[in-house]
VEXZAVEX-812799 format. One record per residue (C-alpha): residue number from 1; x, y, z. Coordinates in steps of 0.1 Angstrom, whole numbers, padded with zeros to 4 digits. Example, Ala and Ser with C-alpha at 12.3 -4.5 7.8 and 13.67 -1.06 7.14 Angstrom:
% residues 2
+------+-------+-------+-------+
| doro |    px |    py |    pz |
+------+-------+-------+-------+
|    1 |  0123 | -0045 |  0078 |
|    2 |  0137 | -0011 |  0071 |
+------+-------+-------+-------+
//
This chain:
% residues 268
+------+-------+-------+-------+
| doro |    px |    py |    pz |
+------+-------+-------+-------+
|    1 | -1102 | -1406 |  2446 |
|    2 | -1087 | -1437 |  2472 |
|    3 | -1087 | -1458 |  2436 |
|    4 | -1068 | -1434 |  2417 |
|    5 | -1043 | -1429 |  2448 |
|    6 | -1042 | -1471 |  2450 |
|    7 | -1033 | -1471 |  2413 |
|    8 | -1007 | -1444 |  2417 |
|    9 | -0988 | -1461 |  2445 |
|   10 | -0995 | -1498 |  2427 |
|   11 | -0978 | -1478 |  2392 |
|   12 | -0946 | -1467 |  2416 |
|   13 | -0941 | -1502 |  2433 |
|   14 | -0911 | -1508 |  2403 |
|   15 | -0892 | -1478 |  2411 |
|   16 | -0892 | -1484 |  2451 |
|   17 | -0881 | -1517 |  2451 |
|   18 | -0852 | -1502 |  2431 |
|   19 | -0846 | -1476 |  2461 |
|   20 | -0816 | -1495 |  2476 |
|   21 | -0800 | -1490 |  2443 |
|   22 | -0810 | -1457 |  2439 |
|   23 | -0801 | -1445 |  2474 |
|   24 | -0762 | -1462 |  2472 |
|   25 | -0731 | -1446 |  2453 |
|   26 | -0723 | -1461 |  2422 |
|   27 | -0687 | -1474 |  2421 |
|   28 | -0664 | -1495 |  2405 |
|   29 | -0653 | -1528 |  2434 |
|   30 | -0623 | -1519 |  2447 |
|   31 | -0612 | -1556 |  2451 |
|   32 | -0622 | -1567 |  2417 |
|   33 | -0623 | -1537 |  2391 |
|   34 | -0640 | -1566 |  2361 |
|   35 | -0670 | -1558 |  2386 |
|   36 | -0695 | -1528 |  2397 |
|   37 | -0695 | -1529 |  2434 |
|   38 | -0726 | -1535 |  2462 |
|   39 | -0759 | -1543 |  2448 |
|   40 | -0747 | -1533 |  2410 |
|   41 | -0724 | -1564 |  2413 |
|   42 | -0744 | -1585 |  2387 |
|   43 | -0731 | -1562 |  2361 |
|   44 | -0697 | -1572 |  2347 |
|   45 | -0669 | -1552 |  2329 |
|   46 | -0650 | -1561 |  2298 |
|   47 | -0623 | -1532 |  2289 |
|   48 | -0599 | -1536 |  2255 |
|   49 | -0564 | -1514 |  2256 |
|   50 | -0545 | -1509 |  2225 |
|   51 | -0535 | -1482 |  2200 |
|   52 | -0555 | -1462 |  2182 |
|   53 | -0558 | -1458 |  2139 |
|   54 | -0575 | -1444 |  2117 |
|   55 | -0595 | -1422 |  2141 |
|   56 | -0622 | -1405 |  2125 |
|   57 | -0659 | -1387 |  2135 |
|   58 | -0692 | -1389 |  2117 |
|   59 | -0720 | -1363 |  2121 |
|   60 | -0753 | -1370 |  2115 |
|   61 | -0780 | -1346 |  2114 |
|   62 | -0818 | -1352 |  2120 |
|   63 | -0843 | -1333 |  2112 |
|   64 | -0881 | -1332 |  2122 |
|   65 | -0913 | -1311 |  2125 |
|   66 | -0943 | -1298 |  2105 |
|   67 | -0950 | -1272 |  2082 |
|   68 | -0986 | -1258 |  2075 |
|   69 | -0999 | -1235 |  2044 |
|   70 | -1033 | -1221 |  2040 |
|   71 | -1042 | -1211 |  2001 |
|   72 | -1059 | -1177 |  1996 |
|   73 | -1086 | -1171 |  1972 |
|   74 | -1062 | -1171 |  1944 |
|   75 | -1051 | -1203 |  1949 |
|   76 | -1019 | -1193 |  1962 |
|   77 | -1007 | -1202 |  1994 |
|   78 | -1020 | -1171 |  2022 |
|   79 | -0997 | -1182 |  2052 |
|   80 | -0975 | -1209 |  2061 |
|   81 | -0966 | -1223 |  2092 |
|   82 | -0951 | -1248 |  2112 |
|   83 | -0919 | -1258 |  2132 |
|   84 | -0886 | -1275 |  2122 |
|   85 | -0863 | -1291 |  2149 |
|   86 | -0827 | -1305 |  2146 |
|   87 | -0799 | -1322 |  2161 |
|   88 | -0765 | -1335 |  2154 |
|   89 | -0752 | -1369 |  2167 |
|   90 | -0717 | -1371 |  2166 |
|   91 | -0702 | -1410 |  2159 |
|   92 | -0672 | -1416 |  2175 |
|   93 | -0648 | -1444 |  2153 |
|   94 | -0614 | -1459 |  2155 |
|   95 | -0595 | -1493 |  2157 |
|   96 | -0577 | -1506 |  2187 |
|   97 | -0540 | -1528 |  2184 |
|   98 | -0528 | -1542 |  2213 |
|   99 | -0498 | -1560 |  2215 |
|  100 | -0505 | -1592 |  2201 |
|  101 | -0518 | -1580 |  2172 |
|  102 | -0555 | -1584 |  2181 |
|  103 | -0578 | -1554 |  2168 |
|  104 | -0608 | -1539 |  2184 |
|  105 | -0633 | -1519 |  2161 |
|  106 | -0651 | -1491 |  2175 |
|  107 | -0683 | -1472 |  2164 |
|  108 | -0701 | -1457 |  2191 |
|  109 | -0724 | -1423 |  2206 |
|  110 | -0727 | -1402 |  2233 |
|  111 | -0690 | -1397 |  2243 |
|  112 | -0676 | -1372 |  2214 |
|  113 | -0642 | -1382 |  2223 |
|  114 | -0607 | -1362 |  2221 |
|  115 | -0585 | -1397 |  2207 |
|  116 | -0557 | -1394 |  2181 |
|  117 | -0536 | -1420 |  2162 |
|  118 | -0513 | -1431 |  2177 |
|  119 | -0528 | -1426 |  2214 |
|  120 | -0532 | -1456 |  2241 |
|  121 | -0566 | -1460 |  2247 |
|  122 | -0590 | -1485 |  2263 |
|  123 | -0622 | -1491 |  2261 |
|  124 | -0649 | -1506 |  2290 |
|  125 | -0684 | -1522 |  2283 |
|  126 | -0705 | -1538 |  2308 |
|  127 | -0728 | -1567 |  2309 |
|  128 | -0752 | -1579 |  2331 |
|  129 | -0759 | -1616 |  2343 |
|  130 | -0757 | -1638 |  2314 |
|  131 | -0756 | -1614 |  2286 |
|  132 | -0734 | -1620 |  2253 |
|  133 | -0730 | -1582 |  2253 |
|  134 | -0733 | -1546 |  2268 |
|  135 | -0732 | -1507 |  2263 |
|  136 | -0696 | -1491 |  2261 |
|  137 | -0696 | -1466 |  2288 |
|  138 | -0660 | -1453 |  2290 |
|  139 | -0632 | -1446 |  2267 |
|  140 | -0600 | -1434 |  2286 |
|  141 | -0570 | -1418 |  2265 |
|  142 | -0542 | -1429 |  2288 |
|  143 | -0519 | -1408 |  2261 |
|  144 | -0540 | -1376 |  2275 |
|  145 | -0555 | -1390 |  2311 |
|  146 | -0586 | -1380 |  2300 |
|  147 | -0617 | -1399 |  2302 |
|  148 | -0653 | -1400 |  2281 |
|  149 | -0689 | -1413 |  2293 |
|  150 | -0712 | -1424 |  2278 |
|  151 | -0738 | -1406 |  2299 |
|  152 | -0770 | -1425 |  2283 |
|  153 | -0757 | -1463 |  2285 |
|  154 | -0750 | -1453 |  2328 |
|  155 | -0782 | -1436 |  2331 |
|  156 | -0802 | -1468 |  2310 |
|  157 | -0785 | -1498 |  2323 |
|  158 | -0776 | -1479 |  2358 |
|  159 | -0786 | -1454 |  2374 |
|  160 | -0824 | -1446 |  2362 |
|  161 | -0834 | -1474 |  2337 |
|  162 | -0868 | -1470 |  2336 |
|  163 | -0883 | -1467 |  2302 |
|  164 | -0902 | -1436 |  2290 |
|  165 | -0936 | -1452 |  2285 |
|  166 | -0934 | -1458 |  2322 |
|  167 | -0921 | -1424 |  2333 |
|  168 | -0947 | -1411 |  2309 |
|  169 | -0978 | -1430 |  2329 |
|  170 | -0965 | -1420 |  2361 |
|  171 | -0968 | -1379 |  2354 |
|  172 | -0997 | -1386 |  2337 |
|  173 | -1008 | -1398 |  2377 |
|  174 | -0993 | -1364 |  2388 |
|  175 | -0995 | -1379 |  2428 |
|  176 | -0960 | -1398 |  2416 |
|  177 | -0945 | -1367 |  2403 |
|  178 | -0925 | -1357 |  2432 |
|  179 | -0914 | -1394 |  2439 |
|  180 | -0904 | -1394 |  2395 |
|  181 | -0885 | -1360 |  2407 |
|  182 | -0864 | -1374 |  2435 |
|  183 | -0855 | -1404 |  2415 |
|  184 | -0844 | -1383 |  2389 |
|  185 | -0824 | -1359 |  2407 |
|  186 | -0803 | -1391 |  2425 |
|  187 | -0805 | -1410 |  2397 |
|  188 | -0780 | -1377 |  2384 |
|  189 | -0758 | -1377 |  2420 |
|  190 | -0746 | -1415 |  2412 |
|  191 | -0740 | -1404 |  2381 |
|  192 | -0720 | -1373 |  2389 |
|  193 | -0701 | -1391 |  2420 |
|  194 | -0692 | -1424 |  2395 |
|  195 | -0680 | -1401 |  2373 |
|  196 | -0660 | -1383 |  2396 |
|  197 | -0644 | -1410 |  2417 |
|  198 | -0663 | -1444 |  2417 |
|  199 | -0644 | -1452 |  2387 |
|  200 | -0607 | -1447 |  2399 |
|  201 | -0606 | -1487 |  2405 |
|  202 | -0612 | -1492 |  2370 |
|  203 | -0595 | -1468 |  2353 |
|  204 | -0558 | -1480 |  2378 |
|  205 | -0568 | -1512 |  2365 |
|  206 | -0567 | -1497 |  2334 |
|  207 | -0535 | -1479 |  2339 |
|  208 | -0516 | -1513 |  2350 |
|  209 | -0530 | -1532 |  2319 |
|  210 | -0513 | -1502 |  2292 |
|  211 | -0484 | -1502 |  2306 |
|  212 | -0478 | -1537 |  2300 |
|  213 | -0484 | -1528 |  2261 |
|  214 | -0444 | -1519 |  2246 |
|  215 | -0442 | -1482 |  2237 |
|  216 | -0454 | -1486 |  2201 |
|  217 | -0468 | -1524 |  2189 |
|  218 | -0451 | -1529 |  2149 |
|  219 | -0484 | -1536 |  2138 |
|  220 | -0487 | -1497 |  2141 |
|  221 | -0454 | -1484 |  2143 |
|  222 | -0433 | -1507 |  2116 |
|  223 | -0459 | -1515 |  2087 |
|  224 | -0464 | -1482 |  2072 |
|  225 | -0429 | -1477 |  2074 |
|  226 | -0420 | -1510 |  2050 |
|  227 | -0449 | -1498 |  2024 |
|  228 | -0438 | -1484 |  1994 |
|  229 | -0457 | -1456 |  1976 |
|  230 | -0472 | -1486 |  1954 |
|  231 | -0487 | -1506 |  1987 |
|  232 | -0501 | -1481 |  2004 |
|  233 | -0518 | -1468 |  1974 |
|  234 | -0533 | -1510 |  1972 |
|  235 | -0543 | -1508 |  2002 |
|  236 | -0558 | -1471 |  2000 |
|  237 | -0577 | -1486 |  1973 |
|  238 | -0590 | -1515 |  1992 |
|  239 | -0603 | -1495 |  2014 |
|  240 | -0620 | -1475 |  1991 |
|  241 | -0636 | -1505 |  1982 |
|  242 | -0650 | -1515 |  2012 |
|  243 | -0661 | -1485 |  2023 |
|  244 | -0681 | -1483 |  1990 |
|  245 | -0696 | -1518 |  1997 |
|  246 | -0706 | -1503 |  2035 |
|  247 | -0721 | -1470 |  2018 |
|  248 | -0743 | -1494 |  1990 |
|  249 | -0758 | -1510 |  2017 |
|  250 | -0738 | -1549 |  2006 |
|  251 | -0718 | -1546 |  2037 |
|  252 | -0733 | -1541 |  2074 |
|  253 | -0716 | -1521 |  2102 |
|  254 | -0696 | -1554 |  2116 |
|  255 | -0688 | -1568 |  2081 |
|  256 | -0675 | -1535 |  2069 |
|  257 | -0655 | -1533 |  2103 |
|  258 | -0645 | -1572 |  2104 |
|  259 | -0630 | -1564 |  2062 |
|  260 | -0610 | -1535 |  2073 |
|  261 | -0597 | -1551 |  2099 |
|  262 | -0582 | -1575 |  2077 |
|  263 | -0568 | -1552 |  2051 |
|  264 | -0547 | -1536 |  2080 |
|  265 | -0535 | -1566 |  2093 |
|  266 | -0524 | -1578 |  2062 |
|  267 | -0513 | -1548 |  2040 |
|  268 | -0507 | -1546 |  2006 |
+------+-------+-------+-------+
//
């Protein structure tokens, strides 16, 4: 019994030293919105405004479970049974202008986001310590003042990232339960509050950067205008083509994305 209690409290040593985290609000800094605040400070933020094209949503459904058939004395099957589950991801994708011309691609989860063509949108991402790259876990439609969280990336990377294997072990210990409980249920408070009002510095940063962006840039605005019925249908074809390349398997995500770009920034 004392060396099953020692192991339980040696398994939960991870998840206390995180309790100063766990027990402050999560916020963007106030001073310095490219940064979380307090002891989340490590983790940076990047952000991308621009307008938004080609907009577009992809549902994909998976499927899973087991089905089980016992024959009769005929040789025909007697009974079947078993159990099927589903869900439907929904993939969130659009390009981003700004006002130089740059384009942001975007392909992500978890935010099913309300964002037309047309709209001002920006994009954040974090990154911790040295990192090349990070989660995005906000897209904000300044043309609606409505924002969209990526719920998973701020519960893995922030508020309760503690894999499931681990989580797993420690119910398994039951004596940690309660502790695995409390955890959980703050890990959902930062969450909640973050979402609520530690992000204003971020999203005024936000604000300030779009409305240095002109009312319409001409890369969205003025090209489809000077296309005649002939260009756009090159270009429509194009597009076709890489999208054919993407589905065959010749083009990855990033290639595919990196191609389009181009054909929009240089027309027909």
């Amino acid at each position: 019994m004392e060396t099953w209690i020692t192991w339980s409290i040696v398994a939960l040593v991870p998840m206390l030293l995180r309790s100063p985290k766990a027990l402050l609000p999560l916020r963007v800094s106030a001073g310095d919105p490219s940064r979380f605040a307090g002891l989340f400070r490590r983790n940076a933020i990047h952000s991308f405004t621009g307008y938004a094209s080609d907009v577009g949503k992809r549902s994909d459904t998976y499927t899973q479970g087991s089905i089980k058939s016992a024959m009769g004395t005929d040789g025909h099957p007697a009974s079947v049974d078993g159990s099927v589950q589903s869900h439907v991801v929904v993939t969130d994708q659009f390009f981003l202008t700004d006002s130089e011309g740059k384009i942001e691609s975007f392909e992500g989860t978890g935010f099913e986001a309300k964002v037309g063509n047309g709209h001002l949108v920006s994009l954040a991402w974090m990154i911790k310590g040295f990192a090349k790259s990070g989660p995005c876990f906000l897209i904000y439609n300044h043309s609606t003042g409505e924002a969209f969280f990526n719920d998973e990336a701020i519960r893995k990377k922030l508020t309760f990232p503690y894999p499931a294997l681990y989580v797993a072990i420690l119910l398994l210990m039951i004596l940690p339960i309660p502790v695995v409980v409390f955890f959980g249920v703050l890990a959902m408070v930062q969450k909640f509050l973050f979402e609520r009002s530690g992000v204003k510095p971020l999203t005024g940063a936000l604000e300030a950067q779009a409305a240095t962006l002109p009312p319409q840039p001409e890369a969205v605005s003025q090209q489809p205008a000077a296309q005649g019925p002939a260009k756009s249908a090159d270009m429509a074809t194009s597009l076709r083509e890489i999208s054919a390349l993407r589905d065959s398997g010749a083009l990855s995500e990033a290639e595919f994305a990196a191609a389009k770009a181009k054909v929009l920034r240089r027309g027909p």
